[in-house]
Structures are given as structure tokens and as C-alpha cells.
C-alpha positions, 0 to 999 in steps of 0.5 A: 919288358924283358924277352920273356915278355916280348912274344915276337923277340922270344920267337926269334930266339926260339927260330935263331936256335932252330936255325943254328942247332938243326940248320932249318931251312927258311921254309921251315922257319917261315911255318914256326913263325906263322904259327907261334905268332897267330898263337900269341896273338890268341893269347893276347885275345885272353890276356895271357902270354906264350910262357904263360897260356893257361891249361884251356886256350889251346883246347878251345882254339884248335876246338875254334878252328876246327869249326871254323873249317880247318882240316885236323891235319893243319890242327896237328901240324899247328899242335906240333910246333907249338910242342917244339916251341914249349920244349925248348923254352923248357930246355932254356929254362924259361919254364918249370912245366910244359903246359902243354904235356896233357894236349893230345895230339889229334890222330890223323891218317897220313895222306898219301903222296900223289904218285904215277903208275910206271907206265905213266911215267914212261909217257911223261919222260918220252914227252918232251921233243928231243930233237929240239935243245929246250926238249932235250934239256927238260927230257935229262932232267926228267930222267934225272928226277925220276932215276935219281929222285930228287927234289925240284929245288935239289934238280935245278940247282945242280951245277956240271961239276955235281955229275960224275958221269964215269962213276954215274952219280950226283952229288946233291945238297939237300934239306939242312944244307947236307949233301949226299952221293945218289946213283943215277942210273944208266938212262939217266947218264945216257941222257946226260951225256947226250944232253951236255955233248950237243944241248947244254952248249947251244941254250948258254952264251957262256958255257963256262957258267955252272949250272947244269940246266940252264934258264934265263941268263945262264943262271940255273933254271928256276923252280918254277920255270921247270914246273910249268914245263912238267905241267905241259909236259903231263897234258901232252902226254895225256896224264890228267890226274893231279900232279905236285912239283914231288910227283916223280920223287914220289914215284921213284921211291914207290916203284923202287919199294915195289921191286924189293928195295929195302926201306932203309936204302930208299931213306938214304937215297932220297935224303931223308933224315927220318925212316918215318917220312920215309915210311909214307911210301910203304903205304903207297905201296900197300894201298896199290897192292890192295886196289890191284887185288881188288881189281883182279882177285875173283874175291876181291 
């Protein structure tokens, strides 16, 4: 049986390449994989193999799957992989066609990311006691989140010789291992300073370990140590609307478009690779323009 024949083999080369040409991070892996596998699982069912799946099994799957109650956003996410997987095993020379060339892709409306108003997040920040040290660790990396709008994992994972309190930057290791230089604003260096003068000393029995904000052991805060703190943080601040680990990434970005920022600026701030994962935000923006016409227009 050669690799072509093999499904599990052949998605590992596919994954391996992935991985070494674009950096993928193991989430995304982990999604190519769930995907490719329950699609060759589904050719099995018909007797067909992933370099030979036949012109009607994807329609009559995703058709399957719709009725079976998944959301067409999941449809066109599955379809999306499946596409990638096929061009390159076109580009390897393991096929002559792309058999999927004449699947559509389901159209679907980009959902809108869960975000706060500023008033809102001004409660959130104001939150945490800053007279304790636990609060004023979790208030500095509130304001660092919001003022430099990073991801979670981005956040917890800084380490103090990161920060560049003179200049008032951060550098950050994003997605693909790529790192980038963000501005973080005067509330959030005022924070940091107090925070790393008095706090950060008193939660670490050694001060000479490298993370910034610091969890069990002195190793950096874990994920979702620090999202169970956001979640609490919210309830005291009486927000009861539903929040993501991106909330505050979310806001900065829609509150940065709000006050003229230019787009392209924003994609570079948040690490995006894409304009277009970038663009969501645009749509945030519009959407909170047209419920605040409606809400105060004579017309609306």
C-alpha cells in the first residue's frame, strides 16, 4: 500500500508541509486533521479513497450534514479544508484535476465578533481591587489587553524583558511564531509600572523568573486561570452580556475604527496576516452605527 493509499499517512504529509511551509499553529492542524479524517472515513463508507472521492460524495455529505443539524458556517469551514487539502495534492502531483473545482462554497454571513461598548469597558478595567496585588496584576493585564489588543495567549505568555516601558511597547509572538512591535499606550505603561514596581515582586518567590504576570509556581499565568478571572471580573462589574477570551481584542480594534483609524493600521496592530480577517471589524463598526441611528434618528 503506498502513501497515496493510505488516508492517515497522506494527511500527515499534507499536515507536515503545512506546518513547515506556513508555520500552522497546532490548533490549526488539529482542525485540517478532524476534518480531512471524518472526510476519508466518508469515502470509505463508499468505497472511494481521498485522491479519488467521486464527483457526488461531497455534495451529498454536506447535504447529510446540513439535515442532520450542522450550521452552514461549520459546511463552509469543513469545505474550506477539504479545498486546501485538494490543491496541494494537485501542487505534489498527486492528482491531474481538482475534484472539487466545481463544489460551490456555501455563502454564508460573517458573524460578528462579541465586543463591549467603551463605557462598558471602562467598568470591566475599574474592576479588579487594585489594592490587593492579585487585582493589581489582573487590572495591568486588563489594560494591557485592551490598550494593546492582543490575544489571550499573546497576553499571558509575555515575559518582563518583552516591555519597553521608555519607548511604551511590547513585543509579541503571535500566530506562525511571528513576532511584532505593538504600542501600548500611556494607561497601560502607567499600570505596568506600578504594577512591576510594588505587585509582581510580592506574587513571585523568584523574581529573577521571566514571566510578567505570573500564576502558580512563577510560571506565566495559564490561559485559562486568567479567563476565569476576566469572567469574574465582568459579574462584579455588572456586565451580563456573553463574553469570549477576544472580548477586549475585539473592542480595541472596533473602538480604534470607530475613531478613524485606518484599517490597514488596525491589521498590523493586531497581527493579522489577512486585511480580511481584519475587515470583520468593519462590519462591527457599521452595524453599531446603524442600531445607533435607529435608536436615535426621528427616522429610524
Amino acid at each position: 500500500m503506498t502513501i497515496d493509499d493510505e488516508p492517515g499517512a497522506l494527511v500527515e504529509a499534507f499536515l507536515d508541509d503545512l506546518w513547515l511551509g506556513q508555520g500552522a499553529s497546532d490548533h490549526t492542524l488539529t482542525a485540517y486533521r478532524r476534518d480531512l479524517m471524518a472526510w476519508a472515513a466518508r469515502l470509505a463508507e463508499g468505497e472511494r479513497r481521498l485522491l479519488d472521492p467521486g464527483s457526488e460524495t461531497l455534495p451529498n455529505w454536506l447535504e447529510e450534514r446540513r439535515v442532520a443539524g450542522y450550521r452552514l458556517r461549520s459546511n463552509a469551514r469543513l469545505l474550506s479544508s477539504l479545498r486546501r487539502f485538494y490543491r496541494w495534492a494537485l501542487a505534489e502531483g498527486r492528482l491531474d484535476h481538482d475534484p472539487l473545482a466545481e463544489v460551490r462554497l456555501p455563502r454564508v454571513r460573517p458573524s460578528l465578533p462579541d465586543t463591549l461598548e467603551e463605557g462598558e469597558v471602562e467598568r470591566l478595567l475599574a474592576a479588579p481591587d487594585v489594592d490587593s496585588d492579585l487585582g493589581l496584576r489582573d487590572r495591568t493585564m486588563l489594560e494591557v489587553l485592551y490598550g494593546a489588543g492582543l490575544r489571550v495567549s499573546e497576553l499571558v505568555g509575555l515575559t518582563t524583558d518583552a516591555v519597553n516601558l521608555r519607548q511604551g511597547v511590547v513585543r509579541v509572538r503571535g500566530k506562525g511564531d511571528k513576532e511584532r512591535l505593538v504600542p501600548l499606550g500611556e494607561e497601560a505603561v502607567d499600570w505596568l509600572t506600578r504594577y512591576l514596581r510594588t505587585s509582581r515582586g510580592a506574587l513571585m518567590q523568584d523574581v529573577t523568573r521571566p514571566a510578567l504576570f505570573p500564576g502558580r509556581g512563577d510560571a506565566c499565568l495559564t490561559r485559562q486561570a486568567f479567563w476565569h478571572r476576566i469572567k469574574a471580573h465582568a459579574r462584579a462589574a455588572g456586565i451580563d452580556r456573553p463574553l469570549s477570551p477576544h472580548t477586549l481584542r475585539h473592542a480595541f480594534a472596533t473602538h480604534l475604527l470607530n475613531h478613524g483609524a485606518n484599517l490597514r493600521v488596525v491589521q498590523l496592530l493586531l497581527g493579522h496576516s489577512d486585511l480580511s480577517t481584519t475587515q470583520i471589524y468593519t462590519h462591527v463598526a457599521q452595524a453599531r452605527l446603524e442600531a445607533l441611528h435607529a435608536d436615535h434618528h426621528p427616522r429610524g
